[in-house]
C-alpha positions in Angstrom: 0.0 0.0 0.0 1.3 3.6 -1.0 1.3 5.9 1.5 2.3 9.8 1.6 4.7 11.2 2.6 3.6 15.0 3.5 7.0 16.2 3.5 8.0 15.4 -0.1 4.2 16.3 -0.8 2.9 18.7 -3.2 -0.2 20.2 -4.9 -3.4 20.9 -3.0 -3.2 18.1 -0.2 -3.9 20.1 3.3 -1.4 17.7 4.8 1.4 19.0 2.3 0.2 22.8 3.1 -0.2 21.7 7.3 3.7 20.2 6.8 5.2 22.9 5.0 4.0 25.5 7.7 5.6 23.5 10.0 8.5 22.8 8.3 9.1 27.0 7.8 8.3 27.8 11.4 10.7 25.3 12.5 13.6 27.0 10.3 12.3 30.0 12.0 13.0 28.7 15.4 16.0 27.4 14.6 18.0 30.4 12.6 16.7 33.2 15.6 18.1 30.7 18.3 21.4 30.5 16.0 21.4 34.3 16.4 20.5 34.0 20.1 16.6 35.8 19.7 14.3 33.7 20.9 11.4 33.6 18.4 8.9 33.6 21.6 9.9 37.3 22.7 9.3 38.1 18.7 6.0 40.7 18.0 3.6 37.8 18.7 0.7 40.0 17.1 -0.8 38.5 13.7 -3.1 39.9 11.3 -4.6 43.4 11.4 -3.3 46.5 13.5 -6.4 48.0 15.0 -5.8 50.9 15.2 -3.6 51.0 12.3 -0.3 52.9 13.1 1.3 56.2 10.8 4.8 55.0 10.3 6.8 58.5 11.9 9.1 61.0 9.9 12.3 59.0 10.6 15.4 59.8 8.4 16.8 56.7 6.1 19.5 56.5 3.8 18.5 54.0 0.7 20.6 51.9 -1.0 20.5 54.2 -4.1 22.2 57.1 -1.7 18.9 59.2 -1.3 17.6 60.0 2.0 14.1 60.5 2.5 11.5 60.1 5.9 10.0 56.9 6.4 6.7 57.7 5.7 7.5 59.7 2.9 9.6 56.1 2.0 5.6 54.3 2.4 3.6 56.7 1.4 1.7 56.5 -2.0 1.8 52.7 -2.5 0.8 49.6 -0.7 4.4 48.6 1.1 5.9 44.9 2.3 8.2 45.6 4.8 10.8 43.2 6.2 13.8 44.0 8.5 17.2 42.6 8.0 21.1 43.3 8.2 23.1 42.6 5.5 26.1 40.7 7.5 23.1 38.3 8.8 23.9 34.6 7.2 21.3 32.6 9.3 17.5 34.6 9.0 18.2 37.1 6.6 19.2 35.0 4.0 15.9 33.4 4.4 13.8 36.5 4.3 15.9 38.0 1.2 14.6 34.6 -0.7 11.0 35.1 1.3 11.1 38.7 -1.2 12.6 37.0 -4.1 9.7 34.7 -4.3 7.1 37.4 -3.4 8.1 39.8 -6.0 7.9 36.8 -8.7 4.0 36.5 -7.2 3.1 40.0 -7.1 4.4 40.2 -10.9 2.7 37.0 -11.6 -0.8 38.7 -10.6 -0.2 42.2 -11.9 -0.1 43.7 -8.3 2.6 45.9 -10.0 1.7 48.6 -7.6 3.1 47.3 -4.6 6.6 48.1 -3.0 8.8 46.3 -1.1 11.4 47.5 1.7 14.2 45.7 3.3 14.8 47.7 6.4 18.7 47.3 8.6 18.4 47.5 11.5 22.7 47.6 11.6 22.9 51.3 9.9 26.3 51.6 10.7 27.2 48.9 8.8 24.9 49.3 6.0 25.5 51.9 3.9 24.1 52.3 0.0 27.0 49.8 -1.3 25.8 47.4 1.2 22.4 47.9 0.8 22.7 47.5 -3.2 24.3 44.4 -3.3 21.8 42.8 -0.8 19.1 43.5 -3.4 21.6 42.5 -6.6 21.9 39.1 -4.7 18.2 38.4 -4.7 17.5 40.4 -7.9 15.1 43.1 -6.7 13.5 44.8 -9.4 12.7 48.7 -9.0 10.0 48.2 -6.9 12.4 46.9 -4.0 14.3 48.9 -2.1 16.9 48.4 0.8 17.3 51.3 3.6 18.6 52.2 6.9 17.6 54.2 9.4 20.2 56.9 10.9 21.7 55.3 13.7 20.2 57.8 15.7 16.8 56.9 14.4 17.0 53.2 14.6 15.2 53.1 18.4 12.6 54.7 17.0 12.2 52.7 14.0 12.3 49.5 16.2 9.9 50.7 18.7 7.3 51.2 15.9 7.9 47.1 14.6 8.2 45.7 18.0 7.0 47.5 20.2 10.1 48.7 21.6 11.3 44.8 22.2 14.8 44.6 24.0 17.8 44.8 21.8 17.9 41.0 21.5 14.2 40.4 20.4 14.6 43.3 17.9 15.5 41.0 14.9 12.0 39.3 13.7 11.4 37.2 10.5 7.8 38.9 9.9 6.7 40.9 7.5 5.1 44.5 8.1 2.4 45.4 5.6 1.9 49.3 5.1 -1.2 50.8 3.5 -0.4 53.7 0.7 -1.2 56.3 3.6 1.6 55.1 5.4 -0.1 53.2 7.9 1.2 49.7 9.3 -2.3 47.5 9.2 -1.0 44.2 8.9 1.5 41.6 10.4 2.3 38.2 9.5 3.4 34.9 10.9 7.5 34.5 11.5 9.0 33.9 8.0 5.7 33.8 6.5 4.9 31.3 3.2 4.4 33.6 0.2 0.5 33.2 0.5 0.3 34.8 3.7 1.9 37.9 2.8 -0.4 38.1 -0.7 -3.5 37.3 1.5 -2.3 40.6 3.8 -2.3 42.2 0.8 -5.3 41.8 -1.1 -6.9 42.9 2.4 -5.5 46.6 2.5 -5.7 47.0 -1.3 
C-alpha cells in the first residue's frame, strides 16, 4: 500500500500545506536561536493593526544614496516591509529569498503597484553599497528597495515594529504590511509562506 509522505508532498493536499507551515516555522525557530533571539519574545501580534499605526518622519538613507523620511519612503503605495542586516547569514538570507519569491508573485498577478522594503536594523554597517548588493543578490527589481535608518533613528524605527522589544528580540522574520497612507495594518506569521503575505495584501488594497 502507498502511503504519503507530507514532506515530499505537493499540490493541494492540506497535509502538504499543514507540513510545510511546520517545516518553515521550524527553520524559523532554529536560525533566531542560532542568532541567540528567541522567536517567543518576537511581536507575537498576527493579522490586522487596530488601530492601524502612521509610520513616523524618521530619516533613512536607501541603498540608491537618497535619504528621504520613512513615511515619505511608504507613502503612495501599498508597502511589504521586512527588516534585515546585511552581514546576517542565518534569518536574513531566508527572508531575502521570502522577497525574491514574493516579488515573482506579485508580478505573476499584476499587483505591480506594490513596493517592497528591506529595512537594517545595523545602519552603521549598512550603507548604500551594502544595501545594493543585498538587493543585486536576490534580484530586486525597482520596486524593491533596501534602507537604513540613521543610527540615531533606529530606536525609534524599532519601537514602531516591536513594540520597543529589547535589543535581543529586535531582529524578527515577519513581514510589516503598510497601506499607501503610510499606515502599518498588517503583520504576518514568523517567516511567513508567500501566501500569507499576498493574503495581507489583497486585504488593504
Amino acid at each position: 500500500m502507498n502511503s504519503m509522505n507530507p514532506m515530499n508532498a505537493r499540490g493541494p493536499f492540506i497535509p502538504s500545506r499543514v507540513a510545510s507551515r511546520g517545516r518553515r516555522r521550524l527553520l524559523a525557530a532554529g536560525a533566531l536561536a542560532w542568532l541567540g533571539v528567541p522567536p517567543a519574545r518576537a511581536n507575537t501580534s498576527i493579522g490586522p493593526v487596530l488601530p492601524a499605526v502612521s509610520a513616523p518622519a524618521l530619516p533613512l538613507r536607501r541603498h540608491d544614496g537618497v535619504t528621504p523620511m520613512l513615511a515619505a519612503q511608504l507613502r503612495g503605495a501599498p508597502t511589504a516591509v521586512q527588516l534585515m542586516f546585511t552581514g546576517c547569514s542565518t534569518v536574513c538570507p531566508i527572508q531575502g529569498a521570502l522577497f525574491s519569491t514574493l516579488q515573482a508573485a506579485l508580478l505573476s498577478e499584476r499587483y505591480t503597484a506594490v513596493r517592497l522594503l528591506s529595512l537594517s536594523i545595523d545602519p552603521l554597517s549598512d550603507d548604500p553599497v551594502a544595501l545594493s548588493a543585498w538587493l543585486r543578490r536576490f534580484g530586486a527589481r525597482p520596486t524593491w528597495s533596501a534602507a537604513a535608518p540613521a543610527p540615531e533613528a533606529l530606536e525609534s524605527m524599532l519601537s514602531l515594529f516591536t513594540g520597543g522589544a529589547a535589543a535581543g528580540d529586535r531582529h524578527t522574520g515577519q513581514v510589516y504590511l503598510f497601506d499607501r497612507h503610510a499606515r502599518l495594518v498588517w503583520r504576518t506569521s514568523e517567516l511567513p509562506p508567500t501566501e500569507e503575505v499576498m493574503a495581507g495584501l489583497r486585504q488593504i488594497g
